[in-house]
C-alpha positions in Angstrom: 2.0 7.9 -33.1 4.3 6.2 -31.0 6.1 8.1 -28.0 10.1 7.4 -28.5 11.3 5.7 -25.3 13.2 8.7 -24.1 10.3 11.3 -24.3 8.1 8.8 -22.8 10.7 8.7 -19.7 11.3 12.1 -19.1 7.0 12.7 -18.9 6.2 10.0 -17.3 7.0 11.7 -13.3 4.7 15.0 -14.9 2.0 12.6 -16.2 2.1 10.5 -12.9 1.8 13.9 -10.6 -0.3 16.0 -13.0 -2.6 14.3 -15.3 -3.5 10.7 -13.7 -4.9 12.4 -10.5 -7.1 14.8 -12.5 -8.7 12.4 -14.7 -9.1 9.8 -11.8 -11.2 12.6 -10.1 -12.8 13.9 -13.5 -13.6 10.1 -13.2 -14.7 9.4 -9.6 -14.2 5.9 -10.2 -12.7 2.9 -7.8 -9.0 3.9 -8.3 -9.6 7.5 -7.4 -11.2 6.8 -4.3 -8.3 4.5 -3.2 -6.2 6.8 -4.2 -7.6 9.4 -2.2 -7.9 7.6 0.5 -3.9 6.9 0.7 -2.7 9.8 -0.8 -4.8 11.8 2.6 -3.1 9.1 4.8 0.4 9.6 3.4 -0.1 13.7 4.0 -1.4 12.7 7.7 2.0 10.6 8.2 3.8 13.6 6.9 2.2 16.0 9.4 3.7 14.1 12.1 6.6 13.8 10.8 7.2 17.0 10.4 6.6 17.6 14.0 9.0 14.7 14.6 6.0 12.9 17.0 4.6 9.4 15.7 0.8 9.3 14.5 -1.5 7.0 17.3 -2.6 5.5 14.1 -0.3 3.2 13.8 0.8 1.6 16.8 -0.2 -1.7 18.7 -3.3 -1.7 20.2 -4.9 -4.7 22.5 -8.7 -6.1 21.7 -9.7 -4.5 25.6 -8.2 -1.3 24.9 -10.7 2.0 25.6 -12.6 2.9 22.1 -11.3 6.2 22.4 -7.7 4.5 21.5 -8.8 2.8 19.0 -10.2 5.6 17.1 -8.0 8.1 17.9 -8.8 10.5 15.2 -10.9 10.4 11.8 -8.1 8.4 10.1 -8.0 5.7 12.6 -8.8 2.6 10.4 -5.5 2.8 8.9 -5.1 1.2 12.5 -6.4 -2.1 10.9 -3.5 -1.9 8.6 -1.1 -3.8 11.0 -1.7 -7.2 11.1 -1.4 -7.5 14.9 -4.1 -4.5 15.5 -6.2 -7.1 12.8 -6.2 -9.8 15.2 -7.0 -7.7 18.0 -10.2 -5.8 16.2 -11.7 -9.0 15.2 -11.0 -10.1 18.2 -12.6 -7.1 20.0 -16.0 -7.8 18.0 -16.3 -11.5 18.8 -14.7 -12.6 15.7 -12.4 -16.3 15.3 -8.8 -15.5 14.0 -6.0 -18.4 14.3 -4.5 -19.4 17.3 -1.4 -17.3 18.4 1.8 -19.2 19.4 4.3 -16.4 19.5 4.8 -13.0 18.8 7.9 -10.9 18.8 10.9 -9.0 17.0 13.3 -11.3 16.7 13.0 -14.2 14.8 16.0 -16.4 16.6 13.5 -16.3 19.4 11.1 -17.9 18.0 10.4 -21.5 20.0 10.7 -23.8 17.3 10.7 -26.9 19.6 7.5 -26.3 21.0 5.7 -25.5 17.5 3.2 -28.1 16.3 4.4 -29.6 12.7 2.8 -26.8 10.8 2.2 -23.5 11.3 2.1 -19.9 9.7 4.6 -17.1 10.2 4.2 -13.3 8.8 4.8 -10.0 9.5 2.5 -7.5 11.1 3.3 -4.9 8.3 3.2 -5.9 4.4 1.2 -6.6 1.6 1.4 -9.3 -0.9 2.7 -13.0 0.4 6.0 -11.9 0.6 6.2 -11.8 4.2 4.0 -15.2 5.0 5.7 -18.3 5.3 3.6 -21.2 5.7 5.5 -24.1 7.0 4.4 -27.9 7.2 6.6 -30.9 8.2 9.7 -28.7 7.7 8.4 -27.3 4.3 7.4 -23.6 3.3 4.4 -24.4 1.3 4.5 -21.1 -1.0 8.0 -22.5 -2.8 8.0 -26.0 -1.6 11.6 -25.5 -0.2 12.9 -27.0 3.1 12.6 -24.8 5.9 14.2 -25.9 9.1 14.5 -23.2 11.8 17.8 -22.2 10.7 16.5 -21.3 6.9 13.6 -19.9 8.4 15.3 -17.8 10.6 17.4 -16.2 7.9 14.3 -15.7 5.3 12.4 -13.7 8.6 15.6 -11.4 8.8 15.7 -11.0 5.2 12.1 -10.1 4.9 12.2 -7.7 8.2 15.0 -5.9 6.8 12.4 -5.1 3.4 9.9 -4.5 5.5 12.1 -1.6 7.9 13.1 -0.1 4.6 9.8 0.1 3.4 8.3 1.6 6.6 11.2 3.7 7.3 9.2 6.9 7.5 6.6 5.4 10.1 9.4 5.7 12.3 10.1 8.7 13.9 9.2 9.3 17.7 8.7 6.0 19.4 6.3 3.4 17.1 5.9 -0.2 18.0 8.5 -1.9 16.2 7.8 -4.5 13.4 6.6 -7.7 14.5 6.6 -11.7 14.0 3.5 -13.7 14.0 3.5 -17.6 15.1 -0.1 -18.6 14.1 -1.8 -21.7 13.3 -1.9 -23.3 10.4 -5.7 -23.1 9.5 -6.9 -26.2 7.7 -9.5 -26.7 5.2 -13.2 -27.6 6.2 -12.2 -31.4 5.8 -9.4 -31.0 8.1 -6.5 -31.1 4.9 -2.8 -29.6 6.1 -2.8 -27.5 2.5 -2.8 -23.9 1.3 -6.6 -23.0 2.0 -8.9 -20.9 -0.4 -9.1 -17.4 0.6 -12.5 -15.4 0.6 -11.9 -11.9 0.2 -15.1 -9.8 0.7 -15.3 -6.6 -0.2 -17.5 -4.4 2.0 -19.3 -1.0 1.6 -20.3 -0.5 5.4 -23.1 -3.1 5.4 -23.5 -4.0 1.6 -21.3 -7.2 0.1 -20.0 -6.3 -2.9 -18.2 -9.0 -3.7 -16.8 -12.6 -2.6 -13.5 -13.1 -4.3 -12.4 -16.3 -4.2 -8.8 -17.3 -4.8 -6.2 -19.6 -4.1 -2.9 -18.5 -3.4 -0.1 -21.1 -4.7 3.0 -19.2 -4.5 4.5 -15.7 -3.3 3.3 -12.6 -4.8 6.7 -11.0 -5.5 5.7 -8.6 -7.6 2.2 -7.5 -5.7 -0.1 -7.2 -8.6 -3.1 -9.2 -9.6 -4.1 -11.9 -7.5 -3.1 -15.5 -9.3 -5.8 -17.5 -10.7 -7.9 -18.9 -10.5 -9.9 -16.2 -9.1 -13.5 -15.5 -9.3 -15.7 -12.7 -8.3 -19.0 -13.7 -6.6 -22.2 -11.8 -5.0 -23.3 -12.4 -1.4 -25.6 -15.2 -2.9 -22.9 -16.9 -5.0 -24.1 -15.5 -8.2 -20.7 -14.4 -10.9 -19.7 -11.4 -11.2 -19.6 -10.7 -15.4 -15.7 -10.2 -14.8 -12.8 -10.2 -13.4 -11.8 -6.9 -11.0 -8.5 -7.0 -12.7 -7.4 -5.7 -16.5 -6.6 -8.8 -17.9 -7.1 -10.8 -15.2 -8.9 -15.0 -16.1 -12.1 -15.4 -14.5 -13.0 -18.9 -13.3 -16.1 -20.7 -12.5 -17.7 -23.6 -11.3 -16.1 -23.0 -7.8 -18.4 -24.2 -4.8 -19.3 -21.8 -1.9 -17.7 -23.2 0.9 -20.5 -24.9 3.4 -20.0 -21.6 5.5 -20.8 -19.1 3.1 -23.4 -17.5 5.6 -21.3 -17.3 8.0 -18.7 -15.6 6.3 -20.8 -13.1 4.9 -21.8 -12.4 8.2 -18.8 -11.8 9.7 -17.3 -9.7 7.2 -20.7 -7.7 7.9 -20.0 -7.5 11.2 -16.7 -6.2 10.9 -16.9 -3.9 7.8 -20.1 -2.3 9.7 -17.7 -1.3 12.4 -15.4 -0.2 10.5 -18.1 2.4 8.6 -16.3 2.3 5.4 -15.2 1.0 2.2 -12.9 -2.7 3.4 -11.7 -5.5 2.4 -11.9 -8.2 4.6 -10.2 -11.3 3.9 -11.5 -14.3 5.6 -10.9 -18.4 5.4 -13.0 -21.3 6.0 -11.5 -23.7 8.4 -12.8 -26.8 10.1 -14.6 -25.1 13.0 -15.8 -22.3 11.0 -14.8 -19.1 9.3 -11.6 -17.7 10.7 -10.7 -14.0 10.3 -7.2 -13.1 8.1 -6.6 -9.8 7.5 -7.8 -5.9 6.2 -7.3 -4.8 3.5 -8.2 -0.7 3.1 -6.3 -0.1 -0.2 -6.4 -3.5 -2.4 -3.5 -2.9 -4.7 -2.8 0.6 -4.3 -6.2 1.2 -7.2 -3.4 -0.1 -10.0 -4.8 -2.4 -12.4 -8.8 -2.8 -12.0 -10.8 -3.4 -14.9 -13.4 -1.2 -16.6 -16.1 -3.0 -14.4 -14.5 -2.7 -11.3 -14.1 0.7 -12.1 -17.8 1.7 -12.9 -19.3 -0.9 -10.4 -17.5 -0.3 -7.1 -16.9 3.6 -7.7 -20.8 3.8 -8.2 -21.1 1.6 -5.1 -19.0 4.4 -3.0 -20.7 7.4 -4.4 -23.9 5.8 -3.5 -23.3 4.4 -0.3 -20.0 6.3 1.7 -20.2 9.4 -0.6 -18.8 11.3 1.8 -16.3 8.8 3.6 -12.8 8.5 2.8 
């Protein structure tokens, strides 16, 4: 029987609330966990705001900073969260990320004169490619539009206006505020100034569960599924059966990079540190793998397919049964 329209409306906010989160737990599958795992970091947020003070979790911390500031509290990986706090973690553990040219708040401050012909700006909060522009001989390469400082400027203060609304409620007391990134542009292994592949390995602790590899060709406005091609691989470049998305193509045929090893190593490194379920998304450049980003909640749990499901909730009950 079909649910008119209307009815399906007005239940919707009850079935969201109510009966999603119980069959995700009667579940215990890959979504729940997730789930869990931001629904306990929203309900820390609210503690402190409530008490109008600002958790430690999320502000800017420095690679030489004391351990004990980075993991202020049991919740501190949300920490890794911030682009910025990224850098410095990998950093911190002896890991390559790209050169920084400049950080900062405001993007009319941004040296444009003294910038190499391409480079990489983003935001140190945000998910999706909405808030990276990579720029090359005056082009952003996402859209292919012109991009001269002035454009540039005004699609930074567009997208850190987004971004404040977004993160309003991280707000109270006295945060760090959002920041700008200058990076380098990294290059593919044969030195090509083009959008690289991506490797995004997802780590239990110590245990690869999967390479994805995927090549980003455009923003991500709506922040679903990653575009294809994508394909799922094991540490030893053997296909996953499917996709990790519902619907999602999976390709094949794709080439480990020549630093395969030493990606897979370095996503070890950092995901052992880190003691928990991670995503750590890496690229392979001309001198060697170079350290992106975390990320600790890969689309929010929306949209995985039956196998993801099954395979990397079994993973986390087996391995991190315990850790959020």
């Amino acid at each position: 029987m079909k649910i008119p329209p209307a009815l399906r409306q007005t239940i919707a906010p009850a079935y969201r609330r109510l009966v999603r989160p119980a069959v995700r737990k009667l579940q215990n599958n890959f979504s729940y966990r997730l789930h869990r795992r931001l629904d306990t970091w929203r309900r820390h947020d609210e503690a402190f705001d409530r008490r109008g003070t600002t958790c430690d979790c999320i502000q800017l911390t420095t690679r030489n900073a004391p351990e004990e500031e980075w993991r202020c509290c049991e919740h501190w990986i949300k920490r890794l969260r911030n682009k910025w706090n990224a850098r410095e973690f990998a950093l911190r553990h002896g890991v390559d990320v790209p050169e920084l040219y400049w950080h900062g708040t405001n993007p009319k401050d941004i040296p444009f004169d003294q910038l190499p012909e391409s480079y990489v700006v983003r935001l140190t909060k945000g998910d999706g490619s909405n808030d990276v522009f990579p720029v090359s001989q005056g082009r952003d390469l996402f859209d292919q539009r012109e991009a001269t400082p002035d454009q540039l400027v005004e699609r930074l203060e567009r997208s850190l206006e987004r971004a404040r609304h977004q993160f309003a409620r991280h707000t109270l007391g006295d945060p760090q505020p959002l920041r700008l990134l200058v990076e380098e542009f990294v290059k593919t292994p044969e030195g090509e100034t083009t959008l690289p592949w991506n490797y995004k390995i997802w780590m239990i602790r110590a245990h690869v569960a999967a390479i994805q590899v995927v090549m980003i060709h455009g923003r991500n406005k709506n922040k679903g599924p990653e575009p294809s091609p994508s394909a799922f691989y094991d540490r030893d470049w053997r296909l996953h059966p499917s996709s990790f998305y519902a619907g999602g193509t999976l390709a094949e045929g794709i080439e480990p990079p020549a630093c395969h090893r030493e990606l897979v190593e370095v996503a070890r490194k950092l995901a052992i540190e880190c003691d928990t379920f991670i995503r750590v998304d890496l690229y392979a450049s001309e001198r060697g793998p170079l350290f992106g980003e975390f990320t600790a909640t890969p689309h929010v749990g929306a949209n995985y397919s039956a196998f993801a499901e099954d395979y990397m909730g079994r993973l986390w009950r087996q391995l991190i049964p315990n850790r959020l």
